[in-house]
N, C-alpha and C positions, 0 to 999 in steps of 0.2 A: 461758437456756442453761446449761447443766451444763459447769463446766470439772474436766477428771480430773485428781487431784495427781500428784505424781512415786510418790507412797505406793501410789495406787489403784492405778495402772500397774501399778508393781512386783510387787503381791499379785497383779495378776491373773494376771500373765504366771506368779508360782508354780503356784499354780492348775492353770492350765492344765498345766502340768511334771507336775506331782502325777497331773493324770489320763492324761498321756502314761505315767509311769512305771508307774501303776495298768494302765492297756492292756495294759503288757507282761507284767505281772505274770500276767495272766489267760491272755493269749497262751502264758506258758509255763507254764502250770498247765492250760489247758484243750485244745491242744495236742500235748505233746512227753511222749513215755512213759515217760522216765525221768525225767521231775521228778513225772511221777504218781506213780510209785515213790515215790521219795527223798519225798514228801508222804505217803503210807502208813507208810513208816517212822516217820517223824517222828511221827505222830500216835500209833503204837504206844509211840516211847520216850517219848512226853510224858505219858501215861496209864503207864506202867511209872513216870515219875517221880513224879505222882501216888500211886499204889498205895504208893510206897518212901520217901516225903514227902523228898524229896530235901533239900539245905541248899542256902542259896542261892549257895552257891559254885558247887555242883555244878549248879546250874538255869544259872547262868552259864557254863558248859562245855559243860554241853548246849544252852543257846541259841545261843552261836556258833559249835557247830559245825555245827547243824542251820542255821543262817542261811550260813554259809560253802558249804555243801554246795549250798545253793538259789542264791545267789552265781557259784557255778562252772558249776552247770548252767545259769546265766542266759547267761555269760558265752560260755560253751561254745556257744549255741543260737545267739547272737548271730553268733560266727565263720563259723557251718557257713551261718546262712544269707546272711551275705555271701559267703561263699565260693562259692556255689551261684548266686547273682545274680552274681558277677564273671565266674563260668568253670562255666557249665552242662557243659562236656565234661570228659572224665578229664584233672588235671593232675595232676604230679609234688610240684608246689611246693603245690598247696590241700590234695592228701591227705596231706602232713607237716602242715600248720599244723588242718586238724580232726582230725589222730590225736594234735598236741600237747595242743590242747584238749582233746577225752575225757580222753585220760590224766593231765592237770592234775586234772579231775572226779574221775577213779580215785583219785587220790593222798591227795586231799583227802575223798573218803568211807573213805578206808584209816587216816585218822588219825583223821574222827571216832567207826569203830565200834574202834579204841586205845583213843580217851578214853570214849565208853559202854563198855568193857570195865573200865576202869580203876574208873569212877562206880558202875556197878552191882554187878559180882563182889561187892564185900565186903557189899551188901544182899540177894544171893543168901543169900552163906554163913551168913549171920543165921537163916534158913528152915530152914537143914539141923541 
């Protein structure tokens, strides 16, 4: 008989985490139309940073903000759909806490197309 370590245990129950977080990842990629979006972009400025051979400063500015951005809308999706399983009818108090959300989302793609503004401008200006 096979006895499981505290080791095995532990890995598996990662694991398993791993493919729970993985679910969701798809969930809101394959899903919700604004992370389509915000996946579209993203693929746009990563191929723009390719094309501009970016430095890796700048790859690191645009990775976390494109990670941020996926981040918020995760987080966002997450609220709305509790919110919608807590209180299926019109409430006061769910339509503040998912207009909070969105606009947390807003706020946070308003700073990373700043920072691709900030990243690219000057590899524009180079072309002209």
């Amino acid at each position: 008989m096979h006895r499981w370590s505290f080791k095995q245990i532990h890995m598996k129950k990662r694991l398993v985490s791993f493919r729970y977080a993985w679910e969701g990842i798809v969930s809101l990629f394959s899903n919700e139309r604004n992370a389509q979006i915000h996946l579209g972009a993203a693929v746009c400025v990563i191929t723009a940073g390719c094309l501009f051979d970016l430095s890796a400063v700048e790859w690191c500015l645009i990775s976390l903000c494109i990670g941020g951005v996926f981040m918020a809308e995760g987080f966002n999706t997450a609220i709305e759909k509790v919110c919608d399983k807590v209180s299926p009818e019109r409430d006061p108090l769910v339509k503040t806490a998912k207009d909070v959300a969105a606009g947390a989302v807003l706020l946070f793609v308003i700073s990373a197309v700043v920072v691709g503004f900030i990243v690219f401008i000057p590899h524009f200006l180079k072309l002209i």
